[in-house]
C-alpha positions in Angstrom: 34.4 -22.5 -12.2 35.0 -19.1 -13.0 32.2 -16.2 -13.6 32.8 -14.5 -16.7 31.1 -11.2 -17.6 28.7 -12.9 -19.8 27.2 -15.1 -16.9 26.9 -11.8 -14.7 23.9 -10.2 -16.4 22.2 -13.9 -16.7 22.6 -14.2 -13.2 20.9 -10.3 -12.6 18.0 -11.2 -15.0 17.3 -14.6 -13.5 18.1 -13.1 -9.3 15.5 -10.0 -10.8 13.0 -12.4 -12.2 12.6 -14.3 -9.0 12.1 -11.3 -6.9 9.4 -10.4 -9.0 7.9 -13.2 -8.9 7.1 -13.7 -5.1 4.3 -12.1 -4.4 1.5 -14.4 -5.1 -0.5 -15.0 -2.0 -3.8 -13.3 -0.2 -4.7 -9.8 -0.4 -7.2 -7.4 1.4 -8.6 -5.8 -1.5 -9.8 -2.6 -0.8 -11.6 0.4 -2.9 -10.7 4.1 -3.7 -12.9 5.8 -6.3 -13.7 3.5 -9.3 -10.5 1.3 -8.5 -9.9 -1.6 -7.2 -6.3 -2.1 -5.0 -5.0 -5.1 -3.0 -2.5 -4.8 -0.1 -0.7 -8.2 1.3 -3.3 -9.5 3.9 0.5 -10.2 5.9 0.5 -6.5 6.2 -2.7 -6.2 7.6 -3.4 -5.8 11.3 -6.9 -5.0 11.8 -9.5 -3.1 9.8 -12.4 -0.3 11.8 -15.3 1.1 10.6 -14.5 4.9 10.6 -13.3 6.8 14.0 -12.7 10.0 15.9 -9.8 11.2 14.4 -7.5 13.9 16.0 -5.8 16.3 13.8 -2.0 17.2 14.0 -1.0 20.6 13.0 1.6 21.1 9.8 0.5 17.4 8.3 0.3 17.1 4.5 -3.2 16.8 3.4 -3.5 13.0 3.4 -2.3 12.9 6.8 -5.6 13.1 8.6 -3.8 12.6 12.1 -3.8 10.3 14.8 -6.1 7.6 16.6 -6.3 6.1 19.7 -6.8 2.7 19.1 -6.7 0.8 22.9 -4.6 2.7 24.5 -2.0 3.4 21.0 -1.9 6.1 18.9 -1.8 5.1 15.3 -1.5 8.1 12.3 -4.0 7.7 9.8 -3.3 8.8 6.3 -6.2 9.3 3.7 -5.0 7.2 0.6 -7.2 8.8 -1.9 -5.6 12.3 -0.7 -2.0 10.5 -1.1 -3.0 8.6 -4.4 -3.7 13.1 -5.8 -7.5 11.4 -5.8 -10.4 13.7 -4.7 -11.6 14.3 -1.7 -14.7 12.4 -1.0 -17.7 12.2 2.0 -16.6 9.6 4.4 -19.6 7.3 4.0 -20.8 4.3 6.3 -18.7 1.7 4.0 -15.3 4.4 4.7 -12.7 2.2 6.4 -9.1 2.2 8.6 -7.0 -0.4 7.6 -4.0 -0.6 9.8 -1.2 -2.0 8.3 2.7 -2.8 9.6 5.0 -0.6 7.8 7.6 -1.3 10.3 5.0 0.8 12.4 1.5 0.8 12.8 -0.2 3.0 10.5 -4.2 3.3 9.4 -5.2 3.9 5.8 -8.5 5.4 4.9 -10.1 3.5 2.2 -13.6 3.8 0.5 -14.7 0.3 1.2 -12.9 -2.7 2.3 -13.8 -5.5 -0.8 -12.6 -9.1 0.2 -9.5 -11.4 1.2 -8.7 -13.0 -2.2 -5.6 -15.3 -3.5 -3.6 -13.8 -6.1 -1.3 -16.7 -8.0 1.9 -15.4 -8.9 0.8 -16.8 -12.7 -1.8 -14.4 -12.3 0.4 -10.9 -11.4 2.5 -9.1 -14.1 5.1 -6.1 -13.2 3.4 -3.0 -12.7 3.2 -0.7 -16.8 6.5 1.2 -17.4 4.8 5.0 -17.7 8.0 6.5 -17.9 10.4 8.7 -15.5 8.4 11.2 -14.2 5.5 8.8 -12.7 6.6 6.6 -9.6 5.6 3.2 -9.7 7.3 2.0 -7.2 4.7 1.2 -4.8 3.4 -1.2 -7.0 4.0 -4.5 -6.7 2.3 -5.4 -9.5 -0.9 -5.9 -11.3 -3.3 -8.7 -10.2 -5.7 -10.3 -13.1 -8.6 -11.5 -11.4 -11.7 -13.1 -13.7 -12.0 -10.2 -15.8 -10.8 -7.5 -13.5 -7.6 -6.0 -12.6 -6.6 -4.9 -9.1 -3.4 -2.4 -8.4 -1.4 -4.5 -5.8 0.4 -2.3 -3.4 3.7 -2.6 -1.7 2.3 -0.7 1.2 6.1 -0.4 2.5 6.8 1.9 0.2 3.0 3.6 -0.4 5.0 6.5 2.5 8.5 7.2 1.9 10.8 7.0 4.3 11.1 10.3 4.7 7.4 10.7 5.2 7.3 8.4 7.9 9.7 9.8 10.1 7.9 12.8 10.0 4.5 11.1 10.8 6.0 9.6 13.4 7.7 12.6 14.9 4.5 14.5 14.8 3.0 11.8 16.7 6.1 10.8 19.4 7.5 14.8 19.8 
């Protein structure tokens, strides 16, 4: 049967729908200031209390540096820095997440919350607020109970471009 141009955009909308609905499953939820944010527990390699960190000269701000973690060295990016949030005390509750972005990488976080299933009934696209904010690294917006946690596509939290400079700093 042939495809006319009205069955094309049907075909987008439905192929668009069911990309956007995928991404039920567990998340690490984690906190920074007064929100609450999930990244998919798939993503997740290990999570460490806070640790010596080694600075690398000419890093943005929310590039902390680097840490040796057995014998690797991972870069460790503050998220609240990245996210234009304050700049807090590290407390005892300040964690490293280390996620797989195609490379290791650690995320500092305020607190670590809790491994929770998100239904995909239960997650709506992230708000349209317009061209000039980038919402790209959400993946969408998880209603829990009564609460609402930001659900990150940590893939694209760094650009691309950003990560190959992270990683050159690291591997000169």
């Amino acid at each position: 049967m042939a495809t006319t141009l009205l069955d094309e955009p049907k075909a987008a909308v439905s192929q668009a729908d069911q990309e956007a609905g995928n991404h039920g499953g567990k998340y690490l939820t984690f906190r920074l200031a007064e929100e609450e944010y999930g990244v998919e527990i798939l993503k997740v390699r290990e999570i460490n209390g806070l640790m010596d960190i080694t600075a690398v000269p000419q890093m943005p701000a929310y590039m902390k540096g680097v840490i040796n973690l057995r014998g690797k060295v991972i870069p460790v990016v503050d998220l609240r820095l990245k996210f234009g949030l304050e700049e807090i005390d590290h407390t005892e509750q300040t964690c490293i997440i280390v996620v797989d972005v195609g490379k290791e990488i650690g995320i500092i976080v305020d607190t670590v919350s809790e491994v929770m299933d998100v239904s995909e009934e239960n997650i709506e696209p992230p708000p349209a607020m317009g061209g000039s904010v980038d919402t790209s690294f959400i993946l969408g917006m998880g209603k829990v109970k009564d609460d609402v946690k930001i659900l990150l596509d940590i893939d694209r939290v760094l650009t691309s471009g950003e990560l190959v400079n992270i990683v050159e700093a690291v591997n000169p």
